[in-house]
Wavefront OBJ file of the C-alpha trace (Angstrom):
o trace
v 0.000 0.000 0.000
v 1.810 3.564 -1.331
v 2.539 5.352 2.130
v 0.153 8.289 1.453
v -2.846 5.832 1.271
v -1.336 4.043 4.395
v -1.522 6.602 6.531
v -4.304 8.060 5.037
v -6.216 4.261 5.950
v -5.291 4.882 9.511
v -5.923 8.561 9.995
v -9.685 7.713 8.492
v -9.872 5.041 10.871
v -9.108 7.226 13.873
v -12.030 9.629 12.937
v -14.543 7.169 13.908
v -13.261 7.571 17.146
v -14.861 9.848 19.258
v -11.769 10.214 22.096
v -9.290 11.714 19.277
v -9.930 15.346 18.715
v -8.484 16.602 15.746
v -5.678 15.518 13.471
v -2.423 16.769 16.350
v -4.324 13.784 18.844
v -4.463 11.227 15.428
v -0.585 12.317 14.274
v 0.268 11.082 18.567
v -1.528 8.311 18.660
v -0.290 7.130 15.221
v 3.586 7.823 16.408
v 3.669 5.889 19.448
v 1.529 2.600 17.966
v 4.251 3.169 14.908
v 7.250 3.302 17.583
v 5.974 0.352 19.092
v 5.950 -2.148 15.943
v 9.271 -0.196 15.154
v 10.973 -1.385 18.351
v 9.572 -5.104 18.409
v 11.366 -5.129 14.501
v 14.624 -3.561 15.938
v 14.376 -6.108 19.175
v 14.229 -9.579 16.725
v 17.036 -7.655 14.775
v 19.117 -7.683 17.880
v 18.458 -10.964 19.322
v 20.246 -12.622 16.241
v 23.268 -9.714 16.353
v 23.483 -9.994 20.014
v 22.839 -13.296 21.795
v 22.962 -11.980 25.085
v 20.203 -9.004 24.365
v 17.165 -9.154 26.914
v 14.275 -7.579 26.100
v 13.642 -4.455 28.915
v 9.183 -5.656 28.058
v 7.697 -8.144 29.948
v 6.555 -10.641 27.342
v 2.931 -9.569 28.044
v 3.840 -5.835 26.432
v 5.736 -6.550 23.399
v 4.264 -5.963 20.464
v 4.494 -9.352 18.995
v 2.306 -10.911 21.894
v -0.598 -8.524 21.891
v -0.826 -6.713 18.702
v 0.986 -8.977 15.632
v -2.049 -11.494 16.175
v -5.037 -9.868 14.167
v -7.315 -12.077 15.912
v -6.067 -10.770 19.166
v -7.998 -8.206 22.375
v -9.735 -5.949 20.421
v -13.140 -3.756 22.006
v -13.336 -3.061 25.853
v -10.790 -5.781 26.218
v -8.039 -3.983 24.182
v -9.033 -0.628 25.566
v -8.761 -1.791 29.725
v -5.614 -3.352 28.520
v -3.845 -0.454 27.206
v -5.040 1.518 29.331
v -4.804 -0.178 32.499
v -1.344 -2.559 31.935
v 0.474 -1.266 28.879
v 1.159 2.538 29.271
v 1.800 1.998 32.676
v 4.318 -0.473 32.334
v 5.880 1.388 29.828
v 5.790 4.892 31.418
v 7.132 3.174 34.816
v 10.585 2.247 32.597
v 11.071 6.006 32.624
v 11.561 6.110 36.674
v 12.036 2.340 37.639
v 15.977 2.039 38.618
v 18.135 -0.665 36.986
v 16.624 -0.985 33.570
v 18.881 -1.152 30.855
v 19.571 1.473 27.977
v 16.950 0.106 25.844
v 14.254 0.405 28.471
v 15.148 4.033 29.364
v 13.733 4.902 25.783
v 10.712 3.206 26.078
v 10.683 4.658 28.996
v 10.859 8.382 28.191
v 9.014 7.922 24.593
v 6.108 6.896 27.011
v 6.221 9.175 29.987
v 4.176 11.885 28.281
v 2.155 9.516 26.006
v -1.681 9.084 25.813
v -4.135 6.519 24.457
v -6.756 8.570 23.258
v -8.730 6.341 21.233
v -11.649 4.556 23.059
v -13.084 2.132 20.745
v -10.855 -0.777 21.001
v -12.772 -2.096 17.785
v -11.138 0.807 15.817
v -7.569 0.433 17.915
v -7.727 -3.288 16.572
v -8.269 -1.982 12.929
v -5.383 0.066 13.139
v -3.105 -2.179 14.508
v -3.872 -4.823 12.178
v -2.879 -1.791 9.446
v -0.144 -1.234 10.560
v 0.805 -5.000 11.349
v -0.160 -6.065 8.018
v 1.195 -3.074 6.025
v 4.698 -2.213 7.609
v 7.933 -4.304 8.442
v 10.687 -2.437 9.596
v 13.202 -5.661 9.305
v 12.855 -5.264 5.588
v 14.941 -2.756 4.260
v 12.004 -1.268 1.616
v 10.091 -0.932 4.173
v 12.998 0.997 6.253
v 13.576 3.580 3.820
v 9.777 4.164 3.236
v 10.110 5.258 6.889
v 11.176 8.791 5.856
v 8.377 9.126 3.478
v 6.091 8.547 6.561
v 7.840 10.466 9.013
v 7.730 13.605 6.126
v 4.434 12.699 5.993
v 3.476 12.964 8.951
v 5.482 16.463 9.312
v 3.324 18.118 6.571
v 0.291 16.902 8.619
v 1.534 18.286 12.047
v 2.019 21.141 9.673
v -1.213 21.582 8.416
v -2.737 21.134 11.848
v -1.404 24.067 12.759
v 0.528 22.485 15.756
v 1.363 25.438 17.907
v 2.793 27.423 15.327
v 5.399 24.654 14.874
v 8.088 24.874 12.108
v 10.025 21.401 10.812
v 12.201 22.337 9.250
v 12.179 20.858 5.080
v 15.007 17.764 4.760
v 16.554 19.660 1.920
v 17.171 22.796 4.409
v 18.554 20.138 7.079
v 21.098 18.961 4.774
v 22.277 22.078 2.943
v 23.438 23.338 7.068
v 24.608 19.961 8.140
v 27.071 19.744 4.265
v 27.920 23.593 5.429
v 28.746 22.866 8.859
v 30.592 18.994 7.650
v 30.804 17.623 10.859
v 33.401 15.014 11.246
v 33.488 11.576 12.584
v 34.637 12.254 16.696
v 32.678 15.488 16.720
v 30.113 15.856 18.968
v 26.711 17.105 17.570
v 23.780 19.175 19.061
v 20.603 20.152 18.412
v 19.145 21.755 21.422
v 15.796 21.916 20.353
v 15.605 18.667 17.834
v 12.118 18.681 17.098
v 11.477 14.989 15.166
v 15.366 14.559 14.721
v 15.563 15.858 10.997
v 19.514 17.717 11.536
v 20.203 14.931 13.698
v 19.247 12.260 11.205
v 21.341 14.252 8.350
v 24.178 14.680 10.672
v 24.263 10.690 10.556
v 24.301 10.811 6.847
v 26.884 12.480 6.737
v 29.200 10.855 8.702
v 28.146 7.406 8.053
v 30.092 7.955 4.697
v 33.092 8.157 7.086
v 32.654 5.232 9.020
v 35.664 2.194 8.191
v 35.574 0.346 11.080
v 33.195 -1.279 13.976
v 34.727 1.415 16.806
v 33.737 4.305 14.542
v 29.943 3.258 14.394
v 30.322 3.239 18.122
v 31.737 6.469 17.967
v 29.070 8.031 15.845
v 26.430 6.427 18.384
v 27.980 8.631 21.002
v 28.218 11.538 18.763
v 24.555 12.668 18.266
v 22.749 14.579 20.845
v 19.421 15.805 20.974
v 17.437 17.874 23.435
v 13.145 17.974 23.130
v 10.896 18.951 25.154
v 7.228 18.600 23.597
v 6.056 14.630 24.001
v 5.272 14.220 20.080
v 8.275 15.329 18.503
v 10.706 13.801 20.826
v 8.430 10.475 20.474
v 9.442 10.761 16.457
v 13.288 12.031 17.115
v 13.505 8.603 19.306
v 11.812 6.792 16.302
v 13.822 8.561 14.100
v 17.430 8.063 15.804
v 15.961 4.381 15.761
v 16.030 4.071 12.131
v 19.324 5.969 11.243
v 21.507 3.088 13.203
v 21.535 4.522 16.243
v 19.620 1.510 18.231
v 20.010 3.387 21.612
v 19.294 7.039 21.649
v 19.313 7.304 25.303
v 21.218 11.037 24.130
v 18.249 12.616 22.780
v 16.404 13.881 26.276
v 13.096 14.835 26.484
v 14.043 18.079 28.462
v 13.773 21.571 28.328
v 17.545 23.225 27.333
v 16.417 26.240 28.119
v 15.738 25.231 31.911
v 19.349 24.655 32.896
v 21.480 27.691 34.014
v 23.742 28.480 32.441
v 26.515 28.616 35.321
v 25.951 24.662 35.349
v 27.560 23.695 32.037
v 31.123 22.967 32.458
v 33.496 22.641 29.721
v 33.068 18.566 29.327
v 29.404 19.805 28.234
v 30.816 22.099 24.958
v 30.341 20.621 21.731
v 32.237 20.644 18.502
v 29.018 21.440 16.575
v 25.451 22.741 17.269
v 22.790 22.480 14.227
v 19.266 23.499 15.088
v 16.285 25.641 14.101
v 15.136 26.738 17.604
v 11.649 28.030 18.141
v 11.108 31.951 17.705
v 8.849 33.999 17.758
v 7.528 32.624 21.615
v 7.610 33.760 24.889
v 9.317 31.173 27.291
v 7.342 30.471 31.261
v 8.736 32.796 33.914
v 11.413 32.273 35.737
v 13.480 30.578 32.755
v 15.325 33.810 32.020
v 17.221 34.000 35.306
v 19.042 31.031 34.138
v 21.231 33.279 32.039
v 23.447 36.108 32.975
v 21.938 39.462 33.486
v 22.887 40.633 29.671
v 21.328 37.874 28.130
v 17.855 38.013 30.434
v 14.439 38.017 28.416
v 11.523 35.532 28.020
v 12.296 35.175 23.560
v 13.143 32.306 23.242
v 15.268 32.144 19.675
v 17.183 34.864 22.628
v 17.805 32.476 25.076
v 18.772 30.087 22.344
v 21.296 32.192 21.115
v 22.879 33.330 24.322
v 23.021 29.435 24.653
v 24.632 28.085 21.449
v 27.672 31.098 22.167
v 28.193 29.338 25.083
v 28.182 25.901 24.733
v 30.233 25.747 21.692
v 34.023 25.232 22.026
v 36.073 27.749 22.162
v 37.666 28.534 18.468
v 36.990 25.332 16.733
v 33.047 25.113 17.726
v 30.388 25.896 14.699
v 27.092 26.407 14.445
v 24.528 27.197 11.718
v 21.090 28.142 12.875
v 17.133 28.700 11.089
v 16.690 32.058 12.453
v 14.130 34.720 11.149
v 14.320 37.044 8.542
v 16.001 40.338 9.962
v 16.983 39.494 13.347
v 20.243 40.086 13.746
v 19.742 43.787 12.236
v 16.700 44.354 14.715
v 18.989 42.502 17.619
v 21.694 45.180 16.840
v 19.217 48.510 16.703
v 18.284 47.487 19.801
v 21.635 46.795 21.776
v 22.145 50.799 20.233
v 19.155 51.937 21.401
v 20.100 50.296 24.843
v 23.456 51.881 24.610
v 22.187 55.208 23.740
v 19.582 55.376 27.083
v 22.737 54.184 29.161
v 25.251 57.055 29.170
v 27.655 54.525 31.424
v 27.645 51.994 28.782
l 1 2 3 4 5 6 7 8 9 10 11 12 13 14 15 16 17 18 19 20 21 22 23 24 25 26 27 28 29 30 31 32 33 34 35 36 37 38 39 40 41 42 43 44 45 46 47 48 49 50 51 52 53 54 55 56 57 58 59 60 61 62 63 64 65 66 67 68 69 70 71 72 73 74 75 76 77 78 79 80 81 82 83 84 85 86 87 88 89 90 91 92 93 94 95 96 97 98 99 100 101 102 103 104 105 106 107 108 109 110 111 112 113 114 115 116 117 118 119 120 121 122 123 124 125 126 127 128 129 130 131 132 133 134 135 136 137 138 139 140 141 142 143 144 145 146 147 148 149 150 151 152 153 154 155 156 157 158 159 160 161 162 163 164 165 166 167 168 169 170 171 172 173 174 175 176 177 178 179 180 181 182 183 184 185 186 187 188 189 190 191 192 193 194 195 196 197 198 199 200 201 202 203 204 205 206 207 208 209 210 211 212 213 214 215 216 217 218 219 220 221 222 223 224 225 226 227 228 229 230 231 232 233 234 235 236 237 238 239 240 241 242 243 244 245 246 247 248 249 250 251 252 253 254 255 256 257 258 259 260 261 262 263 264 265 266 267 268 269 270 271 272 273 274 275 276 277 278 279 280 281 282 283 284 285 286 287 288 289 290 291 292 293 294 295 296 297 298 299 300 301 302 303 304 305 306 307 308 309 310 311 312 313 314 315 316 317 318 319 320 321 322 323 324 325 326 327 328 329 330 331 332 333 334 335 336 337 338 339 340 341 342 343 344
């Protein structure tokens, strides 16, 4: 089935259903029911590379054991189920001490995730779709991934997300070539939306990878920061299906909310690639993180004031989405500010 029918198939499927309101509540639910059959792919991939992988699920919650079988729960059964055992179990990975690295991202894909549909009868119909329809062992089906995940970008898009901007994959690469980030070079994106710099970033130095200990390095290379649910549910996904099996380094966090006194110099990074958000006013109290000088509640600001400081001295880069004409309006007002302040 061509990937704008598929998702189109399970988007109609969701409007039946009278708990999801509107097409940001169908784009969620279809991300973390897509990260799901994702993982349980990746986890039979890794039990044949690596013998001694453990699954961090209970056999009960992997996908294979309650949602492959088309025949399986489906009305008020599927619904208490879900509800009542699955996203708990999976949200208590997030907190629960001990679990292993590939727990921790269930864990924190699920600790801001919802169920909203509540006709299991549908739920079953849209598992079975995606069962039936998608197979992220096979490589085809692999690569159709970024057709769904752009996809699924134009939707949030058109649903007007919060003024949201994802930034187009032919953008993301054009500043990732610029930048050319080399394999030992630590990336960042403090505000990685779904992943798309990160994912190029890969790309890029994937071509440079001649040896098992440099795929190792670029797994510890990559480094994301998100903090709405959604997006950072489709970075994780994302990171997923660009090699990097354990993105345990793309946090579902605010940057913004650590001060800036607190980074130390193991925290600068070679490179920093982002499109932060502008235009927005960040919650109160965030701007007495930074230094007097750099206080205010815009955020592209407080962005700004943080990328200076978190790159390495002389050899860090950056390259940065920011709107049209800021730096000329950031500069008439520093000279407005210096003209009112005679000591200045």
């Amino acid at each position: 089935m061509p990937i704008g029918t598929l998702i189109k198939v399970i988007q109609d499927i969701m409007r039946k259903d009278v708990g999801v309101d509107g097409d940001a509540q169908r784009i969620s639910q279809m991300v973390w029911l897509l990260f799901l059959k994702i993982f349980d792919d990746k986890e039979k991939e890794w039990k044949i590379t690596n013998k001694s992988y453990k699954s961090p699920l209970p056999k009960r919650f992997q996908w294979s054991n309650w949602a492959a079988n088309p025949e399986g729960e489906t009305g008020e059964d599927l619904i208490v189920f879900v509800n009542g055992e699955l996203f708990p179990a999976l949200k208590k990975l997030a907190t629960t001490t001990g679990v292993s690295p590939h727990g921790r991202v269930v864990g924190s894909v699920f600790e801001d995730a919802y169920n909203y549909m509540k006709s299991g009868t549908l739920l079953r119909q849209v598992i079975n779709t995606i069962q039936e329809d998608l197979d992220f062992n096979s490589s085809e089906d692999r690569h159709l991934f970024g057709d769904i995940y752009e996809k699924i970008l134009s939707d949030l898009q058109s649903a007007g997300n919060a003024g949201e901007y994802y930034t187009p994959r032919a953008i993301t690469k054009f500043m990732v070539d610029i930048i050319n980030p080399q394999l030992g070079e630590t990336i960042l994106d403090p505000a990685c939306g779904t992943g798309g710099f990160l994912a190029n970033s890969i790309e890029h130095l994937r071509k440079q990878l001649k040896t098992a200990k440099d795929s190792e390095i670029l797994q510890n290379s990559i480094h994301g920061v998100e903090k709405k649910p959604m997006p950072h549910m489709l970075a994780m996904t994302n990171m997923m299906l660009h090699g990097i099996d354990v993105p345990t380094n793309i946090r579902h966090d605010n940057t913004l909310s650590r001060p800036l006194k607190d980074y130390s110099p193991k925290d600068r990074v070679d490179c920093i690639i982002t499109n932060p958000p502008f235009g927005g006013m960040e919650e109160d109290g965030i701007e007495n993180n930074f230094p007097k000088k750099y206080q205010t509640r815009e955020t592209a600001d407080l962005f700004l004031a943080l990328i200076m400081h978190l790159l390495k001295p002389d050899i860090g880069r950056a390259a940065i989405v920011l709107p049209d004409g800021f730096f000329i309006w950031r500069r008439r007002q520093n000279d407005h500010q210096k003209r009112a302040s005679p000591g200045i």
